[in-house]
DOSE-908258 format. One line per 8 residues: number of its first residue (from 1); their letters; for each residue x, y, z of C-alpha. Coordinates in Angstrom, 1 decimal. Each point is the difference from the previous one (the first is absolute). Example, Ala and Ser with C-alpha at 12.3 -4.5 7.8 and 13.67 -1.06 7.14 Angstrom:
BEGIN
1) AS) 12.3:-4.5:7.8  1.4:3.4:-0.7
end
This chain:
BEGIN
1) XXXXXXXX) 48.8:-50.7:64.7  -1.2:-3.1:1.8  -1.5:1.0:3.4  1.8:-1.3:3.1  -2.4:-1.6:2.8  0.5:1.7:3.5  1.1:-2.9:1.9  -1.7:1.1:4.0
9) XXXXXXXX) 0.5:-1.4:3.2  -3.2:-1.2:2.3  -0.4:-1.5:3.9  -2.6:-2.9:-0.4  -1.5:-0.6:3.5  -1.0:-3.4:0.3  2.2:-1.2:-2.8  -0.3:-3.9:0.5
17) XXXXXXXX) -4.1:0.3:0.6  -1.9:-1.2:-3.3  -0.6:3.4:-0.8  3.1:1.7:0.7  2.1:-2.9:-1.9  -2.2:1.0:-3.2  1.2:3.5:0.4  2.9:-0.5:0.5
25) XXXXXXXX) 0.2:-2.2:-2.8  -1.7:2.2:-2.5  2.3:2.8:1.2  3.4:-2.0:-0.3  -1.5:-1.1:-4.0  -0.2:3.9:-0.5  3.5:0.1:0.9  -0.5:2.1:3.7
33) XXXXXXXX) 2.5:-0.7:2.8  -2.2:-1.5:3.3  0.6:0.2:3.9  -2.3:-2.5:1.5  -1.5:0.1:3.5  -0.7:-3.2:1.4  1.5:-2.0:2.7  2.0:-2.2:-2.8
41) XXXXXXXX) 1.6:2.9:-0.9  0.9:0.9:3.3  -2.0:3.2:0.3  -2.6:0.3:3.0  -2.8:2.0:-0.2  0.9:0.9:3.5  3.8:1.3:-0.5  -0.2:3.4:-0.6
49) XXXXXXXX) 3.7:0.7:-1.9  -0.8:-3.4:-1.9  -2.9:1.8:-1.6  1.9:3.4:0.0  2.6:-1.2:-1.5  -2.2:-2.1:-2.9  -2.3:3.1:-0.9  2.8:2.2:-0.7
57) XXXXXXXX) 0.2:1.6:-3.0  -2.7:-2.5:-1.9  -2.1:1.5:-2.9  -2.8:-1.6:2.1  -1.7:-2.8:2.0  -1.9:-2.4:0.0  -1.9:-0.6:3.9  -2.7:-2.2:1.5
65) XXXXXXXX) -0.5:-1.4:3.8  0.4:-3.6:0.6  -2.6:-1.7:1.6  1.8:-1.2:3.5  -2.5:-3.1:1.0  1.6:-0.3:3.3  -0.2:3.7:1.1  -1.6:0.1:3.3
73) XXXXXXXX) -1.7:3.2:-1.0  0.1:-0.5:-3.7  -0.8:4.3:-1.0  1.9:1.3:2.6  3.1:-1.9:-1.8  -1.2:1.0:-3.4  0.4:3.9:1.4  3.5:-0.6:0.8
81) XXXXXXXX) 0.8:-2.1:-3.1  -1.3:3.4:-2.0  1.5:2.5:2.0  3.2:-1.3:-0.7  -0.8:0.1:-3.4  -1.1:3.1:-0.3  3.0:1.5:1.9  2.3:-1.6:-2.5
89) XXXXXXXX) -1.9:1.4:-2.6  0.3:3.2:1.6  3.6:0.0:0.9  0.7:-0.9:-3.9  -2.6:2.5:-1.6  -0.9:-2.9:-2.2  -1.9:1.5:-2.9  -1.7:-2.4:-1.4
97) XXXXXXXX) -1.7:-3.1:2.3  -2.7:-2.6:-0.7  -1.9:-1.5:3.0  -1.4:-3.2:-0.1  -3.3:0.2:1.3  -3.5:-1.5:0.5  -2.9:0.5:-2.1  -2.1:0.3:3.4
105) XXXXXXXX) 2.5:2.6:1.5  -2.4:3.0:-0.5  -2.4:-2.2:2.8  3.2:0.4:2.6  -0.7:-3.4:1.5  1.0:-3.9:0.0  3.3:-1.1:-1.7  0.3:3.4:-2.1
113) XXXXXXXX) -0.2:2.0:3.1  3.8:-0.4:-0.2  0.0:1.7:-3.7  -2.0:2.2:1.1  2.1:1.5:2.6  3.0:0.2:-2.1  -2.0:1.8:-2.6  -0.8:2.9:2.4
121) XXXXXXXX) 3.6:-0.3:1.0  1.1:0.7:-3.3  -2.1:2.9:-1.3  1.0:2.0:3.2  3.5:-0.1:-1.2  -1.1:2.2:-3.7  1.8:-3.2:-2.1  0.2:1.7:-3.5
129) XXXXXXXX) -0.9:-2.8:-1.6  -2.3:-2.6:2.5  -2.0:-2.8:-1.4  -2.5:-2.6:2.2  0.1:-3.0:-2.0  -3.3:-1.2:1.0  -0.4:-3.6:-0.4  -2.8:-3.1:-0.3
137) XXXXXXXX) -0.1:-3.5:1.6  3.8:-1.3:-0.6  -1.2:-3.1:-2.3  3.7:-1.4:2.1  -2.3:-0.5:2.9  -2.1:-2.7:-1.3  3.6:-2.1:0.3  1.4:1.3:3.0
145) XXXXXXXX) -2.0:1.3:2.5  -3.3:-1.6:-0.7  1.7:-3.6:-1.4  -2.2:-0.8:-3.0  1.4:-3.0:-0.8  0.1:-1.8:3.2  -3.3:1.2:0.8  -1.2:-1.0:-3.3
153) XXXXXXXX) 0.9:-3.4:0.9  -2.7:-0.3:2.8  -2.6:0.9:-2.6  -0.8:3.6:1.2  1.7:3.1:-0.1  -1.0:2.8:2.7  0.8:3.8:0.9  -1.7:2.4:2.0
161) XXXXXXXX) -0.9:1.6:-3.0  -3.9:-0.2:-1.2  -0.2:-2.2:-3.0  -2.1:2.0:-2.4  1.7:3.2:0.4  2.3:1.1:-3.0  2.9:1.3:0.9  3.5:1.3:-2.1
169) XXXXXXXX) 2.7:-2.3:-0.1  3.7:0.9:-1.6  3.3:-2.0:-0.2  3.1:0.9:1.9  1.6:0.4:-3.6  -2.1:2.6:-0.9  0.0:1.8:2.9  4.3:-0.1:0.0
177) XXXXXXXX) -0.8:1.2:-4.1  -2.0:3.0:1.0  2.5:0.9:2.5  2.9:0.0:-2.3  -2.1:1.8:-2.7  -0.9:2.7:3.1  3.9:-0.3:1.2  1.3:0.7:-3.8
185) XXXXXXXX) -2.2:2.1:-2.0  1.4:3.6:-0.5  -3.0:0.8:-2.0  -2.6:-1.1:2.4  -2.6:1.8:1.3  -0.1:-1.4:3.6  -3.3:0.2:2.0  0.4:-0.2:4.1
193) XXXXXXXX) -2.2:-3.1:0.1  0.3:-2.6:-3.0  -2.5:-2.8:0.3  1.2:-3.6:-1.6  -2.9:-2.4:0.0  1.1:-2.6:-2.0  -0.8:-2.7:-2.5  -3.7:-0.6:1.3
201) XXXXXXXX) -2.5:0.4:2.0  -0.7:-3.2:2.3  -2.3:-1.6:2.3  1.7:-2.6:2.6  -2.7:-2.2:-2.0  1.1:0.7:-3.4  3.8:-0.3:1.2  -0.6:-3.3:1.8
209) XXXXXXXX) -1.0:-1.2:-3.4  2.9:1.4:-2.1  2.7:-1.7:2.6  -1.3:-3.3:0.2  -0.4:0.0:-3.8  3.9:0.9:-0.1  0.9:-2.6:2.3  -2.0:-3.1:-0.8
217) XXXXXXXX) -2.7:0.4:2.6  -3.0:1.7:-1.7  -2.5:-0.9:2.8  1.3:1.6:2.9  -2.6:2.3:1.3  0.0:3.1:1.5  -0.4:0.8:3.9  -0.2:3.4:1.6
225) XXXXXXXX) 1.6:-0.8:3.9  -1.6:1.1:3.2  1.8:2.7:1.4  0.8:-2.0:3.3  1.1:-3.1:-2.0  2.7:2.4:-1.7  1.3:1.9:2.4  0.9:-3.5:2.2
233) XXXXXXXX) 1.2:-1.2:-3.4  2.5:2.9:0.0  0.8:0.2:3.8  0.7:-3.7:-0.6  2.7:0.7:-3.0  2.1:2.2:2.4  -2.4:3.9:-1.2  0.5:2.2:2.9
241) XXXXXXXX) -3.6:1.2:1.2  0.7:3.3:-1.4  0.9:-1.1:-3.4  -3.3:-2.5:-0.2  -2.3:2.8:0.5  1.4:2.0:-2.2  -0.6:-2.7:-2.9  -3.9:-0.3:1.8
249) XXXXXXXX) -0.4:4.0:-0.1  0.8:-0.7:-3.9  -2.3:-2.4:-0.6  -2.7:1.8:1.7  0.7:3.1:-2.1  -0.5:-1.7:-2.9  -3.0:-2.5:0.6  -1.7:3.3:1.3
257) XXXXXXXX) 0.5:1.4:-3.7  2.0:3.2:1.3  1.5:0.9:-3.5  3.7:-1.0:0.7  0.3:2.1:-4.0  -0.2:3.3:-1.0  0.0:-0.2:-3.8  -2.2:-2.3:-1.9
265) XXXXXXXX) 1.7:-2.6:-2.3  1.8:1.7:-2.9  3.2:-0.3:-2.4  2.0:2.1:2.4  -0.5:-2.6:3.1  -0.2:-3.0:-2.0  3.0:-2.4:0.0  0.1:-2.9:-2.7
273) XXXXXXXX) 0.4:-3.4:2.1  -3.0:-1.2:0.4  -0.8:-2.7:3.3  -0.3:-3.1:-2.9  3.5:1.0:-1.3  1.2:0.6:3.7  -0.8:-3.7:0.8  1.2:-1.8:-2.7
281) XXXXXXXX) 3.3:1.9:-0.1  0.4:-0.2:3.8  -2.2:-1.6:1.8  0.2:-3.2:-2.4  3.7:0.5:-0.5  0.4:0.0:3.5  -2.1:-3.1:1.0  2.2:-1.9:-2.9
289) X) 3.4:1.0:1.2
end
């Protein structure tokens, strides 16, 4: 007899974010019923019986922390963002959850302090089956945050980040894939921490190179910004303090060679988008449209 697919019900937190609309896209392909959080969907991280009432009775959730750019004190927002989470969680005895988290989180500073939190958060609460989706450089913030193109069109591109430095960099996709796979799988063997590094390794150098080629500007060259000059570039776009030196922390961490991963390169923590077919399919497709 044919075998029938159990059709399961999951709560996607951050559900219109590039990530979360690849889970929940994935998920809803597989045939599982969603309930989104996100403001579009009328659900507030902040309303308690929103959440309650979205977390009841799912076969398991999908959770990560929002970056709030305005927050006057940017991880003290984070903590209440995650205790809400977690006391949903809670209140629902979710058994299965996947956290989206930062391949730096282990470090318990910068912009994956916020992860980080939530992480402890959850373990406390003896989740039977708990997984920290670890993740690399979102490839997505070469177009949003850090405005390839338009830099591009100066003739530079510049981060905080050093230049020669290689560093793991994955596709929203294939983070929102791994999720769903981690959501899904009946038969997996879940670990507490799952590291995702992505297509490639990358230095801002070699990544300069590979966008400009995708966009029609192979000589734009690579800057690494003073620390100063960025954080009045952020102040200026509207950043709260708190949020800017957060993203500084980050850069520091990594241009001081830290060891934002735990696991060396392998199969397991290898995606298959690579930067080059990142750019062409995105980047490219975006600077044509």
């Amino acid at each position: 007899m044919p075998t029938t697919r159990k059709t399961s019900t999951y709560a996607v937190v951050g559900a219109t974010s590039d990530v979360g609309k690849a889970v929940v896209r994935g998920l809803q392909a597989a045939g599982h019923h969603i309930r989104p959080v996100s403001r579009s969907a009328g659900v507030s991280l902040d309303d308690a019986a929103a959440l309650r009432q979205v977390f009841a009775g799912v076969d398991g959730a999908f959770l990560m922390v929002p970056f709030d750019l305005q927050a006057a004190d940017l991880h003290a927002r984070e903590r209440e963002i995650g205790a809400n989470l977690a006391r949903a969680v809670k209140e629902a005895s979710v058994r299965r959850v996947v956290l989206l988290s930062g391949l730096s989180a282990h470090l318990r500073k910068g912009s994956s302090l916020g992860a980080a939190l939530l992480e402890q958060g959850l373990d406390e609460l003896h989740i039977p089956e708990l997984v920290h989706l670890r993740a690399g450089f979102f490839m997505e913030n070469f177009r949003k945050g850090l405005d390839f193109a338009s830099q591009a069109g100066t003739g530079f591109f510049g981060t905080l980040f050093r230049g020669d430095l290689p560093m793991p960099m994955v596709s929203a996709a294939d983070v929102g894939d791994r999720a769903v796979r981690l959501l899904t799988d009946e038969a997996a063997t879940l670990t507490r921490v799952h590291e995702l590094h992505g297509g490639g390794d990358y230095t801002m150098a070699q990544a300069t190179a590979i966008l400009g080629a995708a966009i029609g500007k192979p000589k734009v060259q690579y800057v690494q910004v003073p620390h100063q000059d960025a954080l009045a570039s952020m102040l200026g776009a509207g950043m709260s303090p708190s949020f800017a030196e957060a993203v500084l922390e980050t850069a520091r961490s990594f241009n001081e060679q830290e060891g934002w991963a735990l696991e060396a390169r392998s199969p397991r923590n290898t995606s298959s988008t690579t930067l080059e077919q990142w750019a062409k399919a995105i980047l490219a497709e975006g600077e044509r449209a």
